[in-house]
TORGU-985036 format. One record per residue (C-alpha): residue number from 1; y, z, x. Coordinates in nm, 2 decimals. Each point is the difference from the previous one (the first is absolute). Last residue first. Layout:
! residues N
@pos:NUM y:Y z:Z x:X
...
! end
This chain:
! residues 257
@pos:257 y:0.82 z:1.24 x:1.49
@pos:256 y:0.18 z:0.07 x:-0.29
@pos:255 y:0.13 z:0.28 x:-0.13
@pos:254 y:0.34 z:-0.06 x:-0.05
@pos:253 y:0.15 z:-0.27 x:0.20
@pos:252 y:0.35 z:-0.03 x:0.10
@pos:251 y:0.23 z:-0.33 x:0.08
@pos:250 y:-0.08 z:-0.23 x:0.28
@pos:249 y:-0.28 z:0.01 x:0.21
@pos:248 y:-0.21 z:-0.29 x:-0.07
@pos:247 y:-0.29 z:0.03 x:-0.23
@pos:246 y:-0.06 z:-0.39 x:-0.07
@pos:245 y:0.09 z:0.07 x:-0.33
@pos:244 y:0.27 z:0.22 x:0.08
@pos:243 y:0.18 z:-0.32 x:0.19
@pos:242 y:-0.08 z:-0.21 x:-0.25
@pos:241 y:0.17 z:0.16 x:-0.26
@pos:240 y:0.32 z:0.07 x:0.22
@pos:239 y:0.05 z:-0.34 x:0.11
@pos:238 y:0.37 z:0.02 x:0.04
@pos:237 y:0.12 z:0.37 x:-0.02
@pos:236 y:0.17 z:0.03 x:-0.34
@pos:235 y:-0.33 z:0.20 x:-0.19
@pos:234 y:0.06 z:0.23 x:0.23
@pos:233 y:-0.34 z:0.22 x:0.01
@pos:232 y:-0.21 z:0.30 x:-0.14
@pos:231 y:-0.30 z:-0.07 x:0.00
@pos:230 y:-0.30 z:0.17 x:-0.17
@pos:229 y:-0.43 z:-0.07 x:0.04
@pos:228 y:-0.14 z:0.12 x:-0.36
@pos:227 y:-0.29 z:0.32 x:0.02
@pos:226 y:0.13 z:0.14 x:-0.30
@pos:225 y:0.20 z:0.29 x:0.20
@pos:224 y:0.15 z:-0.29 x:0.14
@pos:223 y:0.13 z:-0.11 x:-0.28
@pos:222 y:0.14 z:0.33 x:-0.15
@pos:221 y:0.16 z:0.10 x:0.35
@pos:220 y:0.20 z:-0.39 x:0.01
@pos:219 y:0.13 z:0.07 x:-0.31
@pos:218 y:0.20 z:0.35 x:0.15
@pos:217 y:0.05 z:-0.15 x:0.32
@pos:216 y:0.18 z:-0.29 x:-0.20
@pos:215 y:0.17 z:0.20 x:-0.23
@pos:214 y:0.14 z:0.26 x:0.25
@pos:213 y:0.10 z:-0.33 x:0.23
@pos:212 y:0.22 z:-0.12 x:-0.25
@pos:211 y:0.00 z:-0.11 x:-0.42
@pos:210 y:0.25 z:-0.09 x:-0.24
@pos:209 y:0.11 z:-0.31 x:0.13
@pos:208 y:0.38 z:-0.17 x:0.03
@pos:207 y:0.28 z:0.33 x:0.00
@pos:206 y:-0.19 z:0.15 x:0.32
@pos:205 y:-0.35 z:0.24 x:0.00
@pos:204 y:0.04 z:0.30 x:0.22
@pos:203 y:-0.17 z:0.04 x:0.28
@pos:202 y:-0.14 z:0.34 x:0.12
@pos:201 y:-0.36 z:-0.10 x:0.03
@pos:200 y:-0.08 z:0.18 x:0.33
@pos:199 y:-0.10 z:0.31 x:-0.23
@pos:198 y:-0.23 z:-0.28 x:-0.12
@pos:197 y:-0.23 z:0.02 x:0.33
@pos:196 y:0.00 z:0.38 x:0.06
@pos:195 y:-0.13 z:0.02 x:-0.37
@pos:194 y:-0.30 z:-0.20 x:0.07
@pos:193 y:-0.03 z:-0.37 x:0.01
@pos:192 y:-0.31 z:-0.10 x:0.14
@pos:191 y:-0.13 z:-0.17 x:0.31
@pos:190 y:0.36 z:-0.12 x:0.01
@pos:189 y:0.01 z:-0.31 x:0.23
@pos:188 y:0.29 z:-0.20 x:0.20
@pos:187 y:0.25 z:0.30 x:-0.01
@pos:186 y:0.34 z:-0.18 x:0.04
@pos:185 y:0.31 z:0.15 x:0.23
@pos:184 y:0.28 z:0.21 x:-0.13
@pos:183 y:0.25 z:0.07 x:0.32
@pos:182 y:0.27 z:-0.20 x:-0.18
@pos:181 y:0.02 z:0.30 x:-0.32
@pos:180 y:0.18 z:-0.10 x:-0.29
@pos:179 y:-0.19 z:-0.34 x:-0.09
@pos:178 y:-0.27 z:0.09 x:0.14
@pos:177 y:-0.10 z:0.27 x:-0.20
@pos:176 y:-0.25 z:0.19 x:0.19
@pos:175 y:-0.37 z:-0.04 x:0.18
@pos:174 y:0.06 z:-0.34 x:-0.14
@pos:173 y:-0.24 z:-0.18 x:-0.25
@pos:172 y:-0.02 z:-0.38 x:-0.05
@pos:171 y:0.24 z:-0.24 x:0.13
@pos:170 y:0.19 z:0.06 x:-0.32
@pos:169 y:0.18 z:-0.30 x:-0.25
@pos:168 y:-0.24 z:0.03 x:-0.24
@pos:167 y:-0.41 z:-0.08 x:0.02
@pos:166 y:-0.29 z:0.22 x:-0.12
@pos:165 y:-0.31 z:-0.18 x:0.10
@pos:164 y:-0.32 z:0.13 x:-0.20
@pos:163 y:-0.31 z:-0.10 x:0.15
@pos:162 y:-0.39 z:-0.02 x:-0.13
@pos:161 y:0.10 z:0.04 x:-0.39
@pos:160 y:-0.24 z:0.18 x:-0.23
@pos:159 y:0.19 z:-0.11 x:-0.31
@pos:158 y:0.14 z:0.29 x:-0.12
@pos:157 y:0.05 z:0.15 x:0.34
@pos:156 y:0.23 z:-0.35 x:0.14
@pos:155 y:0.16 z:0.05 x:-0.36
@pos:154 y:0.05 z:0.37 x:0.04
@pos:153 y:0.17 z:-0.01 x:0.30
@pos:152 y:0.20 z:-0.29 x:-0.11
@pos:151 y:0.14 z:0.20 x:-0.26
@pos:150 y:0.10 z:0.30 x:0.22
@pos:149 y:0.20 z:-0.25 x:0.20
@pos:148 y:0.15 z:-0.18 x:-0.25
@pos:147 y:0.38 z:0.08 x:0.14
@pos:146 y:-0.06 z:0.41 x:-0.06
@pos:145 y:-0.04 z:0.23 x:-0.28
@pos:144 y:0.19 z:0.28 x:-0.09
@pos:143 y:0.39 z:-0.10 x:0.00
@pos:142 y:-0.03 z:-0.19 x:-0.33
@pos:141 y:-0.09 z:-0.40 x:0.02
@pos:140 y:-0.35 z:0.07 x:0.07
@pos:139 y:0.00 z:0.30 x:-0.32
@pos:138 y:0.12 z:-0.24 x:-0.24
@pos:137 y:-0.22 z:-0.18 x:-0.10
@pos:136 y:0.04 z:-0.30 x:-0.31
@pos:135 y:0.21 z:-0.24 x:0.20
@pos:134 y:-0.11 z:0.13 x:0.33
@pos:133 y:-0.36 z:-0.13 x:-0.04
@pos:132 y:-0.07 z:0.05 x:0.33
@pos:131 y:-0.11 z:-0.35 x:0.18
@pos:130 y:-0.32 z:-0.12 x:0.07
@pos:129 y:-0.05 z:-0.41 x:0.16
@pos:128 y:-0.34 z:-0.09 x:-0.04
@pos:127 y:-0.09 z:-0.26 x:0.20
@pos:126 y:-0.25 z:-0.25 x:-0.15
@pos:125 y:-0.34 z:-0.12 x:0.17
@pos:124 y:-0.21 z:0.01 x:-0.35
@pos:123 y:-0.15 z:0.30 x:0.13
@pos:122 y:0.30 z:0.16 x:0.08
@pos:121 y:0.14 z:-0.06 x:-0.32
@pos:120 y:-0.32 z:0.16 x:-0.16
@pos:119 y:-0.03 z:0.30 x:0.17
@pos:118 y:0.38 z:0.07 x:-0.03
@pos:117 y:-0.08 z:-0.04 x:-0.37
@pos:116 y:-0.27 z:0.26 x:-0.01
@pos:115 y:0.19 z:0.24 x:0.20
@pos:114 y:0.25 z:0.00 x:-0.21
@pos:113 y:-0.23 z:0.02 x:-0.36
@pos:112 y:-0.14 z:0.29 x:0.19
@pos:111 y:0.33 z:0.19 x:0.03
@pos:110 y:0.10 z:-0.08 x:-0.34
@pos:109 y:-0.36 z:0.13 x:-0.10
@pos:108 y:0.07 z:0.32 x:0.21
@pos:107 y:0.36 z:0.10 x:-0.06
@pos:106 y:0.15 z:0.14 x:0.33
@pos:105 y:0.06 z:-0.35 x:0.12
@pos:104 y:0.19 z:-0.15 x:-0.29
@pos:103 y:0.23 z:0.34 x:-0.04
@pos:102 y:0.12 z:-0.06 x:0.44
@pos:101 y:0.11 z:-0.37 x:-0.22
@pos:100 y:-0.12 z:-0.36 x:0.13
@pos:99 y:0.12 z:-0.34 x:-0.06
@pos:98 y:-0.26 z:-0.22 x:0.10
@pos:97 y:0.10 z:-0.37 x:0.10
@pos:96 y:-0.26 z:-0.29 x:0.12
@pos:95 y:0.06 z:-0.25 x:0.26
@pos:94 y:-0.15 z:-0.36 x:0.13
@pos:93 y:0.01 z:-0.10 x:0.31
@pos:92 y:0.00 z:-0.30 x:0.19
@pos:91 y:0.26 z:0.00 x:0.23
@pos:90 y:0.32 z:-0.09 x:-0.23
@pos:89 y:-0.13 z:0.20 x:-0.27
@pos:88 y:0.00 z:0.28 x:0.23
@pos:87 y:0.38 z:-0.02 x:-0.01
@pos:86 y:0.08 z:-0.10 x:-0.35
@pos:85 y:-0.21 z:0.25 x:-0.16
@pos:84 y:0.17 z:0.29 x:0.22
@pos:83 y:0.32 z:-0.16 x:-0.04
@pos:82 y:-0.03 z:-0.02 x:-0.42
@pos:81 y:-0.17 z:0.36 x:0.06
@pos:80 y:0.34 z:0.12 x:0.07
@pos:79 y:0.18 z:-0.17 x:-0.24
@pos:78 y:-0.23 z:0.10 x:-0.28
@pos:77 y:0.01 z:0.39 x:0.13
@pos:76 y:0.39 z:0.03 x:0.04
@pos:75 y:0.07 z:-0.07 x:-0.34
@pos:74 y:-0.17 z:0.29 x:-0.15
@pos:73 y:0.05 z:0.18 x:0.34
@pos:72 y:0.38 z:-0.03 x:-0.06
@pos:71 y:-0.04 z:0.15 x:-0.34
@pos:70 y:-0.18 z:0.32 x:0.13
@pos:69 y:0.26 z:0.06 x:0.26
@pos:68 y:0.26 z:0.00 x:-0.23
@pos:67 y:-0.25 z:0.23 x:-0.25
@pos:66 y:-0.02 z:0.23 x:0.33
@pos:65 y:0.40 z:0.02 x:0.10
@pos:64 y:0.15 z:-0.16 x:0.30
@pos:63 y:-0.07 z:-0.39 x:-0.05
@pos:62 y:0.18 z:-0.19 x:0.23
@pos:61 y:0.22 z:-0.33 x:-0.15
@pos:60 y:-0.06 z:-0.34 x:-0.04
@pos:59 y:-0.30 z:-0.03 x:-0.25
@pos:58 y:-0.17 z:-0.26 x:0.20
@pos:57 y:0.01 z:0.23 x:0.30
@pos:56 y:-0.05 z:0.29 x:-0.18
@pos:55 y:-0.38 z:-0.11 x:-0.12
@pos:54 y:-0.07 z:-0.12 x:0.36
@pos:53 y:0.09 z:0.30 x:0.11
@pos:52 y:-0.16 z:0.19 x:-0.22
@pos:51 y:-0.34 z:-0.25 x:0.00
@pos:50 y:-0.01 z:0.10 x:0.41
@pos:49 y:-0.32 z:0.16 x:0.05
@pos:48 y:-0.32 z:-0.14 x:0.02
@pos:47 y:-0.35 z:0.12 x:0.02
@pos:46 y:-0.20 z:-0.35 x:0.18
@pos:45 y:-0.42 z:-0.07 x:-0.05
@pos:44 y:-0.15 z:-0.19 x:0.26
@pos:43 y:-0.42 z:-0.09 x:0.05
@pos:42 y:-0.06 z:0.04 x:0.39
@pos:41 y:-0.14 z:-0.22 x:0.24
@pos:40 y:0.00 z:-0.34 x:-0.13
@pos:39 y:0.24 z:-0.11 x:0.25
@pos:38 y:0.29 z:-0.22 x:-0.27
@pos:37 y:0.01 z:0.36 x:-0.15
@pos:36 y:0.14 z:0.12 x:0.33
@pos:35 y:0.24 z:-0.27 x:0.02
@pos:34 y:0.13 z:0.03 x:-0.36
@pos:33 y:0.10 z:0.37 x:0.07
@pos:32 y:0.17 z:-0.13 x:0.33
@pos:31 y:0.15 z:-0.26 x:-0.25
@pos:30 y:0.03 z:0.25 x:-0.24
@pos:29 y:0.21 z:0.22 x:0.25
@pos:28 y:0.23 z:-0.30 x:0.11
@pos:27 y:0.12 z:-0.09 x:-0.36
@pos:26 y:0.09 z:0.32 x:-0.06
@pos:25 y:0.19 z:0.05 x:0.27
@pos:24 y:0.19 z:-0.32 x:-0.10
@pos:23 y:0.08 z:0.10 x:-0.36
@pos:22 y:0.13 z:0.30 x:0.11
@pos:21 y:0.12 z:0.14 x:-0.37
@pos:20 y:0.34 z:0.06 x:-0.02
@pos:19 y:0.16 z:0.37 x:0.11
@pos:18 y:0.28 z:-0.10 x:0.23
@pos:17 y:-0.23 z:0.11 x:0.33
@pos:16 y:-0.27 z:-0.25 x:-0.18
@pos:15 y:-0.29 z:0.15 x:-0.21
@pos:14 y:-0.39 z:-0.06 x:0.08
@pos:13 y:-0.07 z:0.19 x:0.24
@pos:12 y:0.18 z:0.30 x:-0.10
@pos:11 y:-0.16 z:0.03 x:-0.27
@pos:10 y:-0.34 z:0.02 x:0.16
@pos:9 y:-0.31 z:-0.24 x:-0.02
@pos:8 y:-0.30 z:0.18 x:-0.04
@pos:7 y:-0.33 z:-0.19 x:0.14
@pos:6 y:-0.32 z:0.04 x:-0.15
@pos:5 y:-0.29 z:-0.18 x:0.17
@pos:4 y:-0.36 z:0.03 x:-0.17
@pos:3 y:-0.36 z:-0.09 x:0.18
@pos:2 y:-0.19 z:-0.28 x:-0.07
@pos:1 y:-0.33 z:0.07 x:-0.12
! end
């Protein structure tokens, strides 16, 4: 049986410094995605972000308050999957959405039906492409949960994934906050992340994603936990995909050999 890739593809990677959707970053991760489908290896299933911004972008202003935020997703999600569908399209490749709520995955039939269609895409050679259902949930888009993280944990468990590659605009894990301390230096490999490890996560998310290092580390211990190789890579470093795949050292594994 083929084994499963789930790759989460960050906020931040896919929204311009003036808050539009990157349309060209975009375009070069499912092109790496595309590649590694194009080698037979592994079956590919993608958790987005980015529907809000794509939702506000079309809307013309920034959404500050949860049913703004809700709207923009509304709209947000068809553009967003139009660039998805457009871009695989043009190697080959068909896609499937699910929209997905934390509710869907703690009730058991809902949970099964999931699985059941994730099953199916794959088998049929589609790439699902999973996004929260922001539109109807509102605990993402609250201060609680992070940027999809947490959600693409559960997919990658849910569906007995082999490697979960959690990508944002991060090298991987620093043994502090990098971006307030220049001494900070990666950590290749986590054996396990213990509370020693997310005391380190001291980041705080910006104005674009929801998520940060806690949500990450925090993911990335449920999936491991479950036996599933995690990455934690810069989904903007040219070749990034290809590059884990071939188990180079760039960004942070968890519990992998």
């Amino acid at each position: 049986m083929t084994p499963v890739l789930v790759v989460k593809i960050g906020t931040n990677l896919l929204t311009t410094d003036d808050r539009r959707l990157d349309l060209n970053n975009l375009r070069e991760l499912v092109h790496q995605l595309s590649d590694e489908l194009d080698r037979g290896e592994f079956q590919l299933v993608v958790v987005t972000s980015g529907a809000i911004t794509c939702g506000a972008e079309r809307l013309g202003g920034r959404p500050n308050s949860i049913p703004e935020k809700q709207a923009a997703a509304a709209v947000g999600q068809i553009l967003l999957m139009q660039e998805y569908a457009r871009f695989f399209d043009g190697r080959g490749y068909a896609v499937g959405q699910l929209l997905i709520t934390k509710d869907d995955l703690e009730n058991q039939i809902i949970k099964q039906n999931a699985q059941n269609t994730l099953s199916h895409l794959l088998a049929r050679g589609v790439v699902p492409i999973i996004n929260e259902n922001d539109s109807v949930a509102t605990h993402e888009i609250g201060p609680k949960f992070g940027d999809n993280d947490e959600l693409s944990s559960e997919v990658a468990r849910l569906i007995g994934a082999k490697r979960l590659i959690l990508l944002s605009d991060i090298d991987g894990v620093f043994t502090s906050n990098p971006k307030s301390d220049p001494t900070a230096t990666r950590i290749p490999r986590l054996e396990s992340i213990n509370s020693t490890v997310l005391a380190v996560a001291n980041d705080v998310p910006n104005g674009r994603s929801r998520g940060g290092m806690l949500g990450k580390l925090s993911a990335a211990k449920d999936a491991s936990e479950a036996g599933i190789e995690v990455v934690i890579a810069n989904g903007r470093e040219r070749g990034i995909i290809a590059a884990i795949q071939s188990h180079q050292a760039v960004g942070t594994w968890v519990n992998s050999k």
